[in-house]
C-alpha positions in Angstrom: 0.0 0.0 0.0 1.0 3.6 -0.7 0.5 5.4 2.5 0.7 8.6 4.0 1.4 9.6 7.6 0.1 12.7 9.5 1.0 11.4 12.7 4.8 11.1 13.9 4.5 8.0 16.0 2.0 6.2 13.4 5.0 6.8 10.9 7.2 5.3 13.3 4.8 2.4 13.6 4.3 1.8 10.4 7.5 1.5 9.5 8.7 -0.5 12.5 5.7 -3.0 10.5 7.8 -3.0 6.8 5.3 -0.8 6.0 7.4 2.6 5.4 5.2 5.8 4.3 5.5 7.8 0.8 4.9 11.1 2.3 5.2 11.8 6.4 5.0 15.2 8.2 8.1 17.3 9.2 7.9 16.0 12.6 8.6 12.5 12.0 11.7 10.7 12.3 12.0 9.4 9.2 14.7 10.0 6.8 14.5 9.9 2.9 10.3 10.1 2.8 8.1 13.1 1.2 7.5 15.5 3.5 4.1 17.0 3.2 4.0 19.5 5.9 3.1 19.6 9.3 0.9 17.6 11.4 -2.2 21.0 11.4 -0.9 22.5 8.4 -0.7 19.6 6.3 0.1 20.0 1.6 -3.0 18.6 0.6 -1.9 19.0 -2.7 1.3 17.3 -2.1 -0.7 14.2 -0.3 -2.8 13.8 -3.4 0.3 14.2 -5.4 1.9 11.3 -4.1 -1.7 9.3 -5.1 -1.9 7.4 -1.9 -4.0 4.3 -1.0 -4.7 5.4 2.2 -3.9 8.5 4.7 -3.8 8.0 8.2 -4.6 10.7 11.2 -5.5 10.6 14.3 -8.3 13.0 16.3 -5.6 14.9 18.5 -2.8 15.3 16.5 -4.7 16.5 13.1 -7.6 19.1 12.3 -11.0 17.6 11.3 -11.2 20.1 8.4 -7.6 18.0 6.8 -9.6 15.3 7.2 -12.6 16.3 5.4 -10.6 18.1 2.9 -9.2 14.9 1.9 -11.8 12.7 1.9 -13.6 15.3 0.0 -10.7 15.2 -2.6 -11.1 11.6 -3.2 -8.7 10.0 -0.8 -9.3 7.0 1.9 -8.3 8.7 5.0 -8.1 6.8 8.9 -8.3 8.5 11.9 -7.5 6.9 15.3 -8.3 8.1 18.5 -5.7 7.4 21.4 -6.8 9.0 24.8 -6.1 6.6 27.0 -2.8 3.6 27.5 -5.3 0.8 26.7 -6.9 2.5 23.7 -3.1 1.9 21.7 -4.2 -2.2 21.7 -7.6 -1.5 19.9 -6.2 1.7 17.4 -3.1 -0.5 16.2 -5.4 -3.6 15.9 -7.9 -2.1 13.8 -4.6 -0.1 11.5 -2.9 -3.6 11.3 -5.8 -4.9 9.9 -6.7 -2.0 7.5 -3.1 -2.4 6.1 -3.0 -6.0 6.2 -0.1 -6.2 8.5 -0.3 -9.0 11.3 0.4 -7.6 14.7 0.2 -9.1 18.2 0.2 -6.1 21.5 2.9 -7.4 23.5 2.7 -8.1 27.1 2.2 -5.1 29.4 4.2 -5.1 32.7 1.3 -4.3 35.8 0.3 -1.1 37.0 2.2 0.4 39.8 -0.1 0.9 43.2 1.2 3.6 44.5 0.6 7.5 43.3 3.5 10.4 43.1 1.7 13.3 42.7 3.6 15.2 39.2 2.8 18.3 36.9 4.4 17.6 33.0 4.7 21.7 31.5 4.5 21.0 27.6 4.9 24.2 26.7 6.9 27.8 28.0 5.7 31.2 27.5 2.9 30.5 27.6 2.9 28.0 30.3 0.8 24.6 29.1 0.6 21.7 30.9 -0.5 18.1 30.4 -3.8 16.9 31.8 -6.5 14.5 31.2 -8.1 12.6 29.2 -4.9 12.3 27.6 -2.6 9.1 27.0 0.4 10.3 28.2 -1.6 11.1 31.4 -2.5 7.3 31.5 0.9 6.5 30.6 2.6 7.8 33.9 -1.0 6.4 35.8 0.2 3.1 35.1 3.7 3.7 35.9 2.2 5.2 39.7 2.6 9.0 39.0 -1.0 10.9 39.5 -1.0 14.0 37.2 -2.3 16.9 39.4 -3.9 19.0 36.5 -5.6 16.0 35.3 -8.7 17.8 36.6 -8.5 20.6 34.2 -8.8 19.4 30.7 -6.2 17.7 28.3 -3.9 21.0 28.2 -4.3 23.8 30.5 -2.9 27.0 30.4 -1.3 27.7 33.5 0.7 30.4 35.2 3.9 29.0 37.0 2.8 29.7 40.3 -0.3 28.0 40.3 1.7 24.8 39.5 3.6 25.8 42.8 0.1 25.8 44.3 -0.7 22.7 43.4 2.5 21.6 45.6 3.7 18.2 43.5 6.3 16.2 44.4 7.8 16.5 41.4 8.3 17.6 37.9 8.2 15.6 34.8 10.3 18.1 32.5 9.7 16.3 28.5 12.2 16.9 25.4 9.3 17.7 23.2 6.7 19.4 22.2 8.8 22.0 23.7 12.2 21.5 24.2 12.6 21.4 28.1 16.4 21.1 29.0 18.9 21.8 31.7 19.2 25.4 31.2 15.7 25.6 32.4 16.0 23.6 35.7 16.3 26.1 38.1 13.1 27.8 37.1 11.6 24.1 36.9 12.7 23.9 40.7 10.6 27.2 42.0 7.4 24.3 41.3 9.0 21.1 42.6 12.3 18.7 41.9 12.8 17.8 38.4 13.2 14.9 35.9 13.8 15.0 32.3 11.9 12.2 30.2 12.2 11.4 26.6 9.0 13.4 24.9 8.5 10.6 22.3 8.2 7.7 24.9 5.9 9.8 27.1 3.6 11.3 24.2 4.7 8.7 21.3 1.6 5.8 21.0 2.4 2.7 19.0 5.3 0.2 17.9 7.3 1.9 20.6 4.8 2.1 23.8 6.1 -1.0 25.3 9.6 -0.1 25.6 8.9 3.6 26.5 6.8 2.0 29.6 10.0 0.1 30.6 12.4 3.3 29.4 10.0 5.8 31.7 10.3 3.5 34.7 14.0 2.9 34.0 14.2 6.7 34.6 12.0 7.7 37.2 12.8 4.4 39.2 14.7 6.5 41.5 12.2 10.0 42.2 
């Protein structure tokens, strides 16, 4: 099949299946494929271009008007929906199928008992945060980290002091979407102690969710 990717960790998949993309978005880390734009500003032009059998999105990551546009243009399009850690089983299930790919969900270590209370700031300037329902959200659930903005809708804005407010025990500083780094620790620290985690393995669904599990918990093991 000729297919197209709007989604970085769905082009990740897909190719982790033999299944490598003709066009993918300038987000996703693959080398050597068609870019067609970004993951909200997608080339419609340059997707039908590339005549594709099938394009796949997903609800969060892409606008519904792409979707429209290009089923209105002629072209099968898939969305998948990923909110939650146990909806990755079911969404890759139903894509394996669609591409004819046979896939089995690997084992899934248990869910951790106890609860660390942590904030995850996505974005700086203006301040966003992670909440709920989201899957990266569920993610750090199962690994026994409670998200104290899950509360307040998928991404808040915040201000930094009402993260201090919400006094967590610590914070879960990601690579990506924005680029979170030592040189921003010590203004990290005015909320709580901090931890750096791979952005892909906490916000990345698919191929790679059971070894970002076991990566994340390698990591915060000792917080």
């Amino acid at each position: 099949m000729r297919l197209v990717s709007l989604v970085p960790s769905l082009s990740e998949t897909l190719d982790a299946w033999g299944l490598r993309p003709v066009g993918v978005t300038r987000f996703c880390a693959l080398e050597g494929v068609t870019r067609v734009g970004g993951t909200k500003d997608p080339d419609l032009a340059a997707i039908a271009a590339l005549a594709p059998d099938l394009v796949v999105l997903d609800e969060e990551e892409n606008r519904r008007e792409d979707y429209e546009a290009l089923l209105a243009r002629g072209i099968a399009v898939h969305a998948t929906a990923v909110r939650d850690l146990d909806d990755v089983e079911r969404e890759l299930g139903q894509l394996a199928q669609i591409v004819g790919h046979r896939w089995t969900a690997p084992v899934r270590a248990p869910a951790r008992g106890a609860q660390r209370r942590v904030v995850v700031p996505i974005w700086r300037r203006p301040w966003i945060a992670l909440g709920a329902p989201t899957y990266a959200t569920s993610l750090l659930a199962h690994l026994g980290y409670e998200n104290a903005l899950a509360g307040r809708g998928p991404y808040p804005h915040v201000e930094l002091d009402e993260l201090t407010e919400l006094r967590p025990e610590l914070v879960l500083a990601p690579s990506e979407p924005y680029p979170f780094a030592e040189r921003h620790r010590a203004e990290l620290e005015t909320i709580a102690p901090v931890v750096f985690v791979d952005g892909r393995d906490l916000f990345w669904w698919g191929v790679r969710t059971a070894d970002a599990i076991a990566r994340l918990a390698a990591v915060l093991g000792g917080t």
